[in-house]
Kinemage of the C-alpha trace (Angstrom):
@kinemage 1
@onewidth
@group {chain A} dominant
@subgroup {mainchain}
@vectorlist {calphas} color= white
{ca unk a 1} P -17.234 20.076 10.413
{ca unk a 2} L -18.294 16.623 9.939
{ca unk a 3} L -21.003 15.451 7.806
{ca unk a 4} L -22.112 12.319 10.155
{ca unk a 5} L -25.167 11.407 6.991
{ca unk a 6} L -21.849 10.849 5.075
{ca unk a 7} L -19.669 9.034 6.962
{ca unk a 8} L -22.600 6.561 7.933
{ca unk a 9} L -23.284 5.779 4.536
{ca unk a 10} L -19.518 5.411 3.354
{ca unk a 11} L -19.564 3.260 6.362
{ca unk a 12} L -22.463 0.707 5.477
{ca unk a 13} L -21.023 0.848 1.630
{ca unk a 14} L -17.427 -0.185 3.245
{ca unk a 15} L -19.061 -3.163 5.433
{ca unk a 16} L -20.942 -4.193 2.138
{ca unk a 17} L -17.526 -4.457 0.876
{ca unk a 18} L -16.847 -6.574 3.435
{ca unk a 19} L -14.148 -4.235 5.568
{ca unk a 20} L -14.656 -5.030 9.456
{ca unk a 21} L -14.255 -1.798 11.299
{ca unk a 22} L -11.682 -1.914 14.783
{ca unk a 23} L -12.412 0.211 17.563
{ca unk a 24} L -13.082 4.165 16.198
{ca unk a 25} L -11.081 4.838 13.233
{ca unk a 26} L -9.218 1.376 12.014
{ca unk a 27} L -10.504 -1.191 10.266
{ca unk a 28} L -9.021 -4.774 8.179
{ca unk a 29} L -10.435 -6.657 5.295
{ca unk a 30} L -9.686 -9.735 3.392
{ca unk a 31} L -7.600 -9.314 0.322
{ca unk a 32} L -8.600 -10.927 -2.590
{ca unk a 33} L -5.191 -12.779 -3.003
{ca unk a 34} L -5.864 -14.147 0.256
{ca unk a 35} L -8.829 -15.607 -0.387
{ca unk a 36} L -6.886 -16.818 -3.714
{ca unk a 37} L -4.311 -18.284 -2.015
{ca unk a 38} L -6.069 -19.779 0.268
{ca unk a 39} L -8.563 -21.487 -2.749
{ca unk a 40} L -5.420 -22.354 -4.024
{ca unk a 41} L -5.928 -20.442 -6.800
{ca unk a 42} L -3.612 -17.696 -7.264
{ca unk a 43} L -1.005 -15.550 -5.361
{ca unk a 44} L -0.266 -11.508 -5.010
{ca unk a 45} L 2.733 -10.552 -6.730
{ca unk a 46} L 4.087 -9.277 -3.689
{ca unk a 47} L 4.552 -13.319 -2.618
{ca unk a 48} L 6.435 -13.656 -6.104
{ca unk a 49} L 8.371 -10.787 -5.556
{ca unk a 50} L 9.051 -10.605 -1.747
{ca unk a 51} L 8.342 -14.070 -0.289
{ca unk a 52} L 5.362 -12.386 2.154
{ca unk a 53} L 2.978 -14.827 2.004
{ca unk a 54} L -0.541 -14.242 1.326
{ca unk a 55} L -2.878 -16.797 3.451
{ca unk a 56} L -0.785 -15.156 6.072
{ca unk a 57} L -1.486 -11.646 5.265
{ca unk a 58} L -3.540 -9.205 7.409
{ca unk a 59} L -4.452 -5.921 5.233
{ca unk a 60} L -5.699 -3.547 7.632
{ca unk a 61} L -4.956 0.322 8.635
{ca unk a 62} L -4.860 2.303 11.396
{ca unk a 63} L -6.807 5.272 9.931
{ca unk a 64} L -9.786 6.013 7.574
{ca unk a 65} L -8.638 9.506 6.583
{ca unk a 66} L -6.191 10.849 3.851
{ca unk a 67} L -4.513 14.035 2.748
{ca unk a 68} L -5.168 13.238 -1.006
{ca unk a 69} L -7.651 12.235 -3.336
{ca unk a 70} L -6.493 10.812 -6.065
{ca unk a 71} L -8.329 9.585 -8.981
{ca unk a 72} L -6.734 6.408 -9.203
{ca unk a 73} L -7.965 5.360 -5.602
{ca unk a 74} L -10.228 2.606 -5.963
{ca unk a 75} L -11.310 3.819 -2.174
{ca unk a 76} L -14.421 6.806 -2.112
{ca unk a 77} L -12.412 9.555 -1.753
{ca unk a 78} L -14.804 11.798 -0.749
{ca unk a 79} L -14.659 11.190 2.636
{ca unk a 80} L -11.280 12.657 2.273
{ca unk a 81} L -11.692 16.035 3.937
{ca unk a 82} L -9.537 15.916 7.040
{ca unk a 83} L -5.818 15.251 7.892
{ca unk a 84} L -6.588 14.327 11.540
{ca unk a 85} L -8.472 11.589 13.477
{ca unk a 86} L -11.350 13.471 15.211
{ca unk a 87} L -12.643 12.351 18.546
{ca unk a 88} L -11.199 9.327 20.599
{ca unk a 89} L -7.301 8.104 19.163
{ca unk a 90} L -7.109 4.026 20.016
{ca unk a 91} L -3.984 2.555 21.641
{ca unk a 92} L -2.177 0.303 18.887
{ca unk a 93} L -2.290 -3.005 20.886
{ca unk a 94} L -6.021 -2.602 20.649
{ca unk a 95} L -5.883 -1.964 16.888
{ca unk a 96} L -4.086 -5.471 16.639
{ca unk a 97} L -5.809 -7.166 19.057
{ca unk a 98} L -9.101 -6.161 17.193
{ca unk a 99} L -7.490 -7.039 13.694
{ca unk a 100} L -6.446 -10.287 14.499
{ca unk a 101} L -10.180 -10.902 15.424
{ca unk a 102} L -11.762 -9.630 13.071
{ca unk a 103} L -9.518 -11.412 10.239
{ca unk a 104} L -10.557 -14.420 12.032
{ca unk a 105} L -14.115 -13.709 12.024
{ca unk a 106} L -13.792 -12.372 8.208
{ca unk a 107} L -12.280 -15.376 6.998
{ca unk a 108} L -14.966 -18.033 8.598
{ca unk a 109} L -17.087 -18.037 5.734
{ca unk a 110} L -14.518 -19.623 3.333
{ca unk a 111} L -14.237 -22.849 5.447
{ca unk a 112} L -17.785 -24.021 3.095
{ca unk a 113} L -16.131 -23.430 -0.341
{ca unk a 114} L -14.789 -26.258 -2.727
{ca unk a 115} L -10.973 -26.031 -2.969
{ca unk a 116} L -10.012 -24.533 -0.043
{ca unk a 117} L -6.902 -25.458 1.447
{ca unk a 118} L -8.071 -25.999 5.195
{ca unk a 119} L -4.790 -26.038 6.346
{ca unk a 120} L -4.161 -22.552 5.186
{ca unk a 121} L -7.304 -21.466 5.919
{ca unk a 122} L -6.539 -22.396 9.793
{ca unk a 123} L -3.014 -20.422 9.640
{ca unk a 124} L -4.514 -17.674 8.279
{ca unk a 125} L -6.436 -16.829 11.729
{ca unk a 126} L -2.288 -16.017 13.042
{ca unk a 127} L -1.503 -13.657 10.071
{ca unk a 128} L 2.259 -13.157 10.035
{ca unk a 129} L 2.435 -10.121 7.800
{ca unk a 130} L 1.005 -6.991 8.315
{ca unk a 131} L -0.168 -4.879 5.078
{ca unk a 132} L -1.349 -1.605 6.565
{ca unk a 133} L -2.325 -0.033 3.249
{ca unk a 134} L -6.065 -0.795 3.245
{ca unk a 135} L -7.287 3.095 3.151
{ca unk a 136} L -6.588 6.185 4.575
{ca unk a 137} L -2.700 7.783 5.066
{ca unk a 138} L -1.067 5.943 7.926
{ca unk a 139} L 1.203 8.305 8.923
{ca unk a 140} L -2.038 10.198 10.264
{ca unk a 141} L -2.106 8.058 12.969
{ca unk a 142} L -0.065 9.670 15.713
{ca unk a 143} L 0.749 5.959 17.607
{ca unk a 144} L 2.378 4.723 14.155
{ca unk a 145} L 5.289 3.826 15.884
{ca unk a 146} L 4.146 2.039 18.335
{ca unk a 147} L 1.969 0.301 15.839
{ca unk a 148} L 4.708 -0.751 13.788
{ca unk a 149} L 6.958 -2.028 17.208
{ca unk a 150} L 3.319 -4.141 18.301
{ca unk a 151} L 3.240 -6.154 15.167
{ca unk a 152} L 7.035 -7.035 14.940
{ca unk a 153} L 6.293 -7.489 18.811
{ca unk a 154} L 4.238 -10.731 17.970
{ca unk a 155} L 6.770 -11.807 15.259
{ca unk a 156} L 4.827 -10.607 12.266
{ca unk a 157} L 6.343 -8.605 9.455
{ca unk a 158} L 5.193 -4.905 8.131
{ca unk a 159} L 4.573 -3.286 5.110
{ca unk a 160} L 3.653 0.526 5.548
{ca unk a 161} L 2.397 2.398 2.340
{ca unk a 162} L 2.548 6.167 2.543
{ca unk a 163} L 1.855 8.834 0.149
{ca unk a 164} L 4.890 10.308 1.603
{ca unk a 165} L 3.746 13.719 2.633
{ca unk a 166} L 4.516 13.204 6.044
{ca unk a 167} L 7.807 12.969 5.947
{ca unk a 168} L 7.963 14.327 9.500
{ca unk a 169} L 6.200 11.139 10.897
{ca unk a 170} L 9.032 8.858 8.871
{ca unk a 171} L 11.617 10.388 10.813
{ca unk a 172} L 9.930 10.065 14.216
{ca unk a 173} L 9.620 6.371 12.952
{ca unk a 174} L 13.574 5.991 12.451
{ca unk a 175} L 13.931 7.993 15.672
{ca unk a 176} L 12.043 5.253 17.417
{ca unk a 177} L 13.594 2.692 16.145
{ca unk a 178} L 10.539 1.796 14.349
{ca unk a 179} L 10.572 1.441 10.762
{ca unk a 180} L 8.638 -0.996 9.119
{ca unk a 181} L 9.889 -3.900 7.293
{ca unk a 182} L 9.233 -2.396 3.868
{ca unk a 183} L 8.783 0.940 3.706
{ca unk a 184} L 6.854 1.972 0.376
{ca unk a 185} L 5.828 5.256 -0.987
{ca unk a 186} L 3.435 5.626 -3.571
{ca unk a 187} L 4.573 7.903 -6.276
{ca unk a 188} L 2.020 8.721 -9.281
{ca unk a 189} L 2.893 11.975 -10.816
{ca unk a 190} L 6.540 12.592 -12.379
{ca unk a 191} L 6.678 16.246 -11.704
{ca unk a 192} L 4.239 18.639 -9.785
{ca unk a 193} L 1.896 19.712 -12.358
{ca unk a 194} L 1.168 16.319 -12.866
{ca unk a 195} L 0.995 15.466 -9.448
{ca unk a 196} L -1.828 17.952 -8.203
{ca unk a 197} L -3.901 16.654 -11.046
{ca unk a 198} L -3.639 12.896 -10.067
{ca unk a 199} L -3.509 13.416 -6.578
{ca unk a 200} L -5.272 16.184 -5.406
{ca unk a 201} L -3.638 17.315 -2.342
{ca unk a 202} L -5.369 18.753 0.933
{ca unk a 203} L -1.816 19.898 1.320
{ca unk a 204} L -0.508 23.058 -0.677
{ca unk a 205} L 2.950 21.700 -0.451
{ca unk a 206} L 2.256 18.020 -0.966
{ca unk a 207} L 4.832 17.814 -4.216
{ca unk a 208} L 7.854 19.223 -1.630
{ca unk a 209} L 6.739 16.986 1.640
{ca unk a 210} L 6.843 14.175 -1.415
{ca unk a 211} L 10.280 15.115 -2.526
{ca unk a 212} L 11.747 15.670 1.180
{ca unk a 213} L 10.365 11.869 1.550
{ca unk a 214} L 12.116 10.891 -1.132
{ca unk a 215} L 15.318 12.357 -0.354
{ca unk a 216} L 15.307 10.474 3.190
{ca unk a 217} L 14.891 7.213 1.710
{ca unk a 218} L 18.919 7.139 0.827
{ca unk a 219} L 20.211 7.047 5.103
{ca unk a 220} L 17.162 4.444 5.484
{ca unk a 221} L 18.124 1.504 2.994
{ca unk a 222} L 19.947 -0.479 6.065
{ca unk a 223} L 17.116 -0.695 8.363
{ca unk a 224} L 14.201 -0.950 6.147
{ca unk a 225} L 13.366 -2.164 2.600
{ca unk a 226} L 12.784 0.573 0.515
{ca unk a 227} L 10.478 0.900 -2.544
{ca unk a 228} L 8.640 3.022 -4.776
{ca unk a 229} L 5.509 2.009 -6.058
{ca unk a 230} L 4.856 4.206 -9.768
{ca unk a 231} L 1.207 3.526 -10.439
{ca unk a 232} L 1.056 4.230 -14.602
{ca unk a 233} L -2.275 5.582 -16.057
{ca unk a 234} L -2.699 5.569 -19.504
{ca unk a 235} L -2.709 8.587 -20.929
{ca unk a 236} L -1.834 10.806 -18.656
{ca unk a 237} L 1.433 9.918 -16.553
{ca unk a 238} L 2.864 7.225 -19.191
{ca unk a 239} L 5.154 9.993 -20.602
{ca unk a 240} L 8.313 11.587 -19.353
{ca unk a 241} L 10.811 8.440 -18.507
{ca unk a 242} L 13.310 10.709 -17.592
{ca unk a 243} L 11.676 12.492 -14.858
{ca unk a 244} L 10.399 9.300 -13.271
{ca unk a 245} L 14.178 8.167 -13.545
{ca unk a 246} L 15.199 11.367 -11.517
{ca unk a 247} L 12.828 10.165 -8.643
{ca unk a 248} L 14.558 7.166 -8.423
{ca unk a 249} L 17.558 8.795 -8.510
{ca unk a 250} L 16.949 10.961 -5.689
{ca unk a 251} L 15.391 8.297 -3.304
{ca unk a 252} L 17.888 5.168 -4.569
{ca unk a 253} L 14.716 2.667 -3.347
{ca unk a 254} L 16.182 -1.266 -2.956
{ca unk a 255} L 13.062 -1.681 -5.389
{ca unk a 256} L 10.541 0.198 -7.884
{ca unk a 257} L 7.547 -1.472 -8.662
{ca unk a 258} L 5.601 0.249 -11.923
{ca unk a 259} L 2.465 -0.857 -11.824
{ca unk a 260} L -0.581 -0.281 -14.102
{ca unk a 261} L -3.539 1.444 -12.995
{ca unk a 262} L -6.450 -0.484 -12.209
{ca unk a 263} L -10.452 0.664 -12.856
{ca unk a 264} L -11.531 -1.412 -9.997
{ca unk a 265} L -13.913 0.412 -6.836
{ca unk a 266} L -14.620 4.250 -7.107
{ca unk a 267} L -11.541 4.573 -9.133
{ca unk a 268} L -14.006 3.357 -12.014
{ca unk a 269} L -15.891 6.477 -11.842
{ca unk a 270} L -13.259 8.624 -12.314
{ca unk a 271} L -11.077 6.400 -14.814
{ca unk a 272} L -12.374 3.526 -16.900
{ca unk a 273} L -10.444 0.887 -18.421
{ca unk a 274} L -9.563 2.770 -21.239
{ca unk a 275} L -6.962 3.887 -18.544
{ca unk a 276} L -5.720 1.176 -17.972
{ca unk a 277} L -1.935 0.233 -19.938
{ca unk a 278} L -1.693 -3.444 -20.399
{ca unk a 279} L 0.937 -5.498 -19.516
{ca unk a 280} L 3.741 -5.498 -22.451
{ca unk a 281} L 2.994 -1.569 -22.392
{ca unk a 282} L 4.387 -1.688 -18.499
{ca unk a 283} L 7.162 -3.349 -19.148
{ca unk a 284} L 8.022 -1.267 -22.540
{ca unk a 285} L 8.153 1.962 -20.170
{ca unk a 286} L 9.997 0.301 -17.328
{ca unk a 287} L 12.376 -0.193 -20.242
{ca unk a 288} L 12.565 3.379 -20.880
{ca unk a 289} L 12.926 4.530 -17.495
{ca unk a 290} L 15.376 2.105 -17.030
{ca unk a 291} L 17.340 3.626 -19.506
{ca unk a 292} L 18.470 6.892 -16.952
{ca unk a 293} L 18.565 5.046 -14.078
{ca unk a 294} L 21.370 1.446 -13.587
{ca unk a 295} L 17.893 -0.571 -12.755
{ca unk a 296} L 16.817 -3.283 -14.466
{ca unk a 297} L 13.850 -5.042 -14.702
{ca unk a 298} L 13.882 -7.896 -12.128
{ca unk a 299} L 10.892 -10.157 -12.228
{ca unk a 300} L 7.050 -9.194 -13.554
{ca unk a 301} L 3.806 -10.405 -12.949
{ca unk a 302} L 1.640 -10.447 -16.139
{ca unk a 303} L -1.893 -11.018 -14.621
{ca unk a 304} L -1.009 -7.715 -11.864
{ca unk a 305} L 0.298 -5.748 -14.957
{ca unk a 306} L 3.328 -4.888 -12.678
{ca unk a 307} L 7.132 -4.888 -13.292
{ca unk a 308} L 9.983 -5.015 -10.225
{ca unk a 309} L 13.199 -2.620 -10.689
{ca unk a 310} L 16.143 -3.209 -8.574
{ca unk a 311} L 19.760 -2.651 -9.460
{ca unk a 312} L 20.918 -6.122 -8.643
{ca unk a 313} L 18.982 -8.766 -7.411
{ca unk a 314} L 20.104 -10.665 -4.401
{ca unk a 315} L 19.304 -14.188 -2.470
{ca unk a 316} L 17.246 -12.119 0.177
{ca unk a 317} L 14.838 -10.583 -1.879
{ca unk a 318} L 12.463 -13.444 -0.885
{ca unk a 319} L 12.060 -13.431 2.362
{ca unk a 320} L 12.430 -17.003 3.967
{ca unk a 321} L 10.350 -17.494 7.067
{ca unk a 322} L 9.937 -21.382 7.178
């Protein structure tokens, strides 16, 4: 049963934060490279790595709720009680319909600030790319599909993060003919122990939906980018470079990003910075995992403490869209 006291509260912490909410259960919110890039001031890795670039950038999702809670999420977790949207499910034109004015009305307030680059700031009303990775699982959303075919329907460009435990929903997706651009699954733990510790699964078999993910990835390489996102937290998942070499083994992602965890949001109650490995301590493991796998590291972005793997790199990793 739902504890309304407690979703209104995480709701007026979450507009504090600045998210604008879209019809019953979606919502978008500025990233901070956007605002960067638009100050011309910085850029997300993700530009350096993949070309997607970030004035044009709409981070959104479809869904509030999530079948884990893991420690590293820098979103309040405790909401985190349900694997289905209760009440009213909204069509996915209306999702991006509603995104693409609330980004607009999100982004007004940086037209006063010194620096910024009006021109960007005026294409950034049309986003281009679609990041639907702002909270919650997406794959919860039954419509995904259809969500994913309405974006590339207004020639924009998606990136879907999953915790892959749906794996189900991925395969409808492929079914449809509607995978996203890049396909990512987030992958903390190297084995299961691990795993239910970090992530903290609603799901008793979360660690085998993860690994029957995984093993689809292979078939999926020609229609969608694939990647694995390892999120490393000091102390606690740095270790075993082997096993983290098997995962990529079994899923054979285009890309692996390892990536340092951050103590940024909630996360910082459950993890401090002590946590957090820096920089030349990412790459040293990528090193090591690289070592069972025939990766190597591709590019890195110091300031994100996060490393790209690939097996070869090649002249469309950057996606051109000028």
């Amino acid at each position: 049963m739902k504890d309304e006291n407690h979703e209104e509260k995480i709701r007026k912490q979450l507009q504090k934060q600045q998210y604008g909410f879209v019809g019953q259960h979606s919502a978008c919110k500025i990233c901070t490279y956007t605002k960067r890039s638009i100050k011309e001031e910085d850029v997300c890795y993700k530009e350096q790595f993949y070309g997607i670039r970030c004035h044009l950038c709409c981070q959104m999702t479809p869904i509030m709720v999530c079948n884990n809670r893991c420690v590293l999420c820098w979103r309040d977790t405790s909401a985190h009680t349900s694997i289905k949207i209760e009440g009213e499910i909204d069509d996915p034109k209306s999702i991006i319909d509603g995104c693409l004015k609330m980004q607009k009305k999100l982004l007004s307030g940086l037209g006063g600030y010194d620096g910024t680059n009006m021109e960007k700031l005026k294409e950034a009303s049309l986003p281009k790319h679609f990041a639907i990775s702002l909270t919650g699982e997406p794959t919860l959303y039954p419509k995904l599909g259809e969500l994913i075919k309405t974006i590339h329907g207004i020639g924009a460009t998606s990136f879907l993060v999953t915790n892959g435990l749906q794996p189900e929903v991925l395969e409808k997706l492929e079914k449809e003919d509607a995978l996203p651009t890049q396909l990512y699954v987030s992958v903390d733990a190297p084995n299961e122990e691990l795993f239910k510790k970090i992530d903290n699964p609603l799901l008793k078999d979360g660690w085998q939906r993860l690994m029957k993910t995984l093993s689809l990835l292979p078939k999926w390489r020609e229609k969608a980018r694939t990647s694995l996102r390892f999120t490393i937290i000091k102390g606690m998942n740095d270790l075993f470079p082997e096993q983290w070499a098997e995962i990529i083994k079994l899923a054979q992602p285009l890309f692996v990003e390892v990536k340092s965890y951050m103590s940024v949001g909630y996360a910082r109650e459950r993890l401090g910075i002590e946590y957090m490995p820096r920089h030349p301590e990412i790459v040293e493991f990528s090193k090591k995992i690289c070592e069972f796998t025939g990766y190597k590291i591709i590019d890195e972005k110091e300031g994100s403490r996060v490393v790209l793997l690939m097996k070869e790199d090649f002249d469309g990793r950057v996606m051109k869209f000028d």
